[in-house]
C-alpha positions in Angstrom: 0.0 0.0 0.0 1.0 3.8 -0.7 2.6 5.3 2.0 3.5 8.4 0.1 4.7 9.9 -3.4 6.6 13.0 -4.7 4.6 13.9 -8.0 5.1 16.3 -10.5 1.7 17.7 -11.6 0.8 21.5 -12.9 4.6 22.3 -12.8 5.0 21.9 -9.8 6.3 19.2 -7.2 3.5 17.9 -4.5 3.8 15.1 -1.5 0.9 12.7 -2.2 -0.5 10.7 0.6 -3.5 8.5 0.5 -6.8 9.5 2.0 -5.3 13.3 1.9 -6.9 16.4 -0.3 -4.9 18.5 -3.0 -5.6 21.3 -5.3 -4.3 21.3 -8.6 -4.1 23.8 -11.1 -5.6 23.8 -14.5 -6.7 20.0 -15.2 -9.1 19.5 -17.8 -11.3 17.4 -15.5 -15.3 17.2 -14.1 -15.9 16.7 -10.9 -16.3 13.0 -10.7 -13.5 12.4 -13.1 -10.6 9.9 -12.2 -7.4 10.6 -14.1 -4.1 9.0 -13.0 -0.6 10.8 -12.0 1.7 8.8 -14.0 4.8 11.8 -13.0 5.8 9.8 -10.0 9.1 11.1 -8.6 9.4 8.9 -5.6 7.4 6.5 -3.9 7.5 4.8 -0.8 5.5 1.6 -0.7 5.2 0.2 3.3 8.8 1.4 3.4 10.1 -0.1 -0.1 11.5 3.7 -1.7 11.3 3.6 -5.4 13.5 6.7 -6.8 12.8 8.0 -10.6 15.3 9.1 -12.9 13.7 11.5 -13.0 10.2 9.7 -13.0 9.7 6.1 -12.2 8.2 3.8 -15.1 5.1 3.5 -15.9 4.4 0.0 -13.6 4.3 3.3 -11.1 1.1 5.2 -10.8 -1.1 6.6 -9.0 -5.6 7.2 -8.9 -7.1 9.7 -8.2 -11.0 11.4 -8.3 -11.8 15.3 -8.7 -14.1 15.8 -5.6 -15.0 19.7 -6.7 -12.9 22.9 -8.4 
């Protein structure tokens, strides 16, 4: 399970935990969307830290639902 990511996302560089809210900038998305983050920079997985080069490949990603803008 996710304990926590770096992403890249609206040019900038955010610390992604699960269960946690974020605002993004600019995404062409509806509320009720579900895009994924596929810009992962880091992930640690119950301790097991994955570091991208600079992102990680694309077996990494990450879910996520627009709850309002």
């Amino acid at each position: 399970m996710l304990s926590y990511a770096v992403i890249q996302a609206c040019g900038k560089q955010y610390w992604i935990e699960p269960g946690r809210f974020y605002d993004f900038d600019k995404l062409p998305f509806k509320v009720g969307d579900t895009f994924t983050l596929n810009n992962i920079l880091l992930m640690n997985k119950d301790g097991d830290v994955h570091l991208g080069r600079p992102f990680l490949d694309s077996e990494f990603s990450i879910d996520v639902k627009v709850i309002r803008h």
